[in-house]
C-alpha positions, 0 to 999 in steps of 0.5 A: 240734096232733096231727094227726085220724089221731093222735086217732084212733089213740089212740082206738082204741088205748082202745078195745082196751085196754077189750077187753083188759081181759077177757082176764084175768078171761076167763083166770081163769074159763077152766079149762084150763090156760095152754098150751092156753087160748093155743092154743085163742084163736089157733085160734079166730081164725085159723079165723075169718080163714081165712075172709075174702077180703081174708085170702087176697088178702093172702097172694097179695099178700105176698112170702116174706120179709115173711111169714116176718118176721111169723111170727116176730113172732108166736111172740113173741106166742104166748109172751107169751101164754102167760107172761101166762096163765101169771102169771095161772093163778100169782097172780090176774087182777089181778096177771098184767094189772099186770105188763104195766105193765113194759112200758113200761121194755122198750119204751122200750129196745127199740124205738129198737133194733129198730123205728129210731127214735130214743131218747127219754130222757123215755119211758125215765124214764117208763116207770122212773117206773112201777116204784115203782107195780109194786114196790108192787103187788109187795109187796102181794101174798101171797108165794105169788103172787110167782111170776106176778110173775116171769112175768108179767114176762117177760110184759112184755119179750115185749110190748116184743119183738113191739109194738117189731117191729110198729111197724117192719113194720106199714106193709107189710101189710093188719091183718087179713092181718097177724093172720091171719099172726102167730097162725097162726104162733103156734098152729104153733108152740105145737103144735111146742112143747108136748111141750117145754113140757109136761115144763117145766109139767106139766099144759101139754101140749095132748093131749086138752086140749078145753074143756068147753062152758063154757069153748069159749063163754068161749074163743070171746068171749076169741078174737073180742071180746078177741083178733080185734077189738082185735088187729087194730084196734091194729096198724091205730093202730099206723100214727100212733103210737109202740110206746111211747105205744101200750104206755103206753095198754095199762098202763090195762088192769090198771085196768079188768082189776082193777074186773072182778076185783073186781065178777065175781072178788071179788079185792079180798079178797087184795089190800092197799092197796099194791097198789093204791096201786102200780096208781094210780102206773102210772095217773099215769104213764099220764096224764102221758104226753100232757101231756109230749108235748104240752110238747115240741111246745109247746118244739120246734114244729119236731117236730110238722112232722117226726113229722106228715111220719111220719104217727107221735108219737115 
């Protein structure tokens, strides 16, 4: 049987996934564009961090080496998001939340590379199982929104990046610390990137790109309830459970990002039924996930002692 901290971390991981579900609709109604809207969430945060002890203890704590590692992990981050916006801002909410589904392929590629764990054929084919349902959702779609599929894809091979690295250094530092680290990093690099960016997507370059009253209260819920709390709470699930099974549970968020869409966006009035016939082949192969891991404890008792001994599920 799993063991309480493993329950735990999948309950956790939930729990941020329904966070993570407002990002989209909040990313929609925001209106900067998604360069600025990126920057401005992770510098909301960081400044909120900023300002905890324990973050500063942390940093004094922390050697050089481990903190350049994880700012590297977070200009992943920071382009991630900035692609996942990006989708958003080319298609709609519901779209842009549905391509980070892929990453469930990318992950199961990348992290026995890049996190040393061991390749696991049953995760790699059920993270292929869900391009039919993202193929669907593809084709569901009107033509002028294919391209926040495109990105919204790159998107998800940023996800599969920085999810795969975390798992492999999450052990080495505080949450919270962590955090504070990677979006710092981000925001660094976001800055130092925007006078490139902006000649690539016109309209991203962050000078003068304040938000409205309107959007620096959407901007402040994105960066606390959706990025700060999950953000942090999901690196600490992260300890008791494998890159690929936390990515898995990340693909409900496009089910609860597209039940708000539709309630607060009204967004069901693009979209056709094979888009969400896509959308419940992703929800099937995230409910099969724990029952076919819960078929190779019962075929091979021997691993729930080793993965136990790793305080991990492979």
């Amino acid at each position: 049987m799993s063991t309480p901290e493993t329950r735990r971390a999948f309950l956790q991981i939930h729990v941020c996934v329904v966070l993570w579900g407002f990002t989209a609709i909040l990313g929609k109604l925001i209106s900067l564009a998604a360069l600025p809207l990126v920057w401005w969430r992770m510098l909301f945060v960081v400044a909120v961090l900023l300002l905890v002890p324990r973050v500063w203890r942390g940093l004094r704590e922390m050697p050089l080496r481990l903190i350049g590692a994880y700012s590297g992990i977070g200009v992943l981050v920071a382009l991630h998001w900035l692609t996942f916006y990006g989708s958003i801002k080319l298609s709609n909410a519901s779209v842009g939340a549905t391509c980070i589904a892929l990453g469930t392929v990318f992950t199961a590629m990348a992290e026995p590379w890049l996190a040393r764990t061991r390749f696991q054929p049953r995760d790699f084919l059920l993270g292929v199982a869900v391009l039919p349902g993202v193929a669907l959702v593809v084709g569901g779609i009107p033509p002028g929104m294919r391209m926040g599929i495109v990105v919204g894809t790159v998107s998800a091979i940023f996800v599969a990046l920085f999810g795969s690295l975390n798992k492999r250094l999450v052990e080495h530092g505080d949450a919270l610390t962590i955090t504070a680290i990677e979006l710092g990093a981000g925001t660094i690099a976001l800055t130092l990137l925007s006078p490139l960016l902006g000649t690539v997507m016109p309209g991203e370059a962050l000078a003068f790109a304040f938000p409205s009253l309107h959007d620096t209260a959407l901007l402040l819920g994105l960066a606390i309830g959706c990025t700060l709390i999950p953000y942090a709470l999901s690196l600490v699930a992260l300890r008791h459970m494998s890159a690929f099974a936390a990515q898995l549970a990340v693909n409900l968020e496009p089910v609860y990002a597209i039940v708000l869409a539709i309630l607060l966006l009204g967004e069901q009035r693009e979209l056709s039924l094979a888009f969400y016939g896509g959308v419940a082949i992703i929800l099937g192969a995230v409910l099969a996930y724990p029952l076919m891991h819960r078929l190779r404890r019962i075929e091979h008792p021997e691993m729930l002692a080793a993965s136990e001994s790793k305080g991990m599920v492979d």
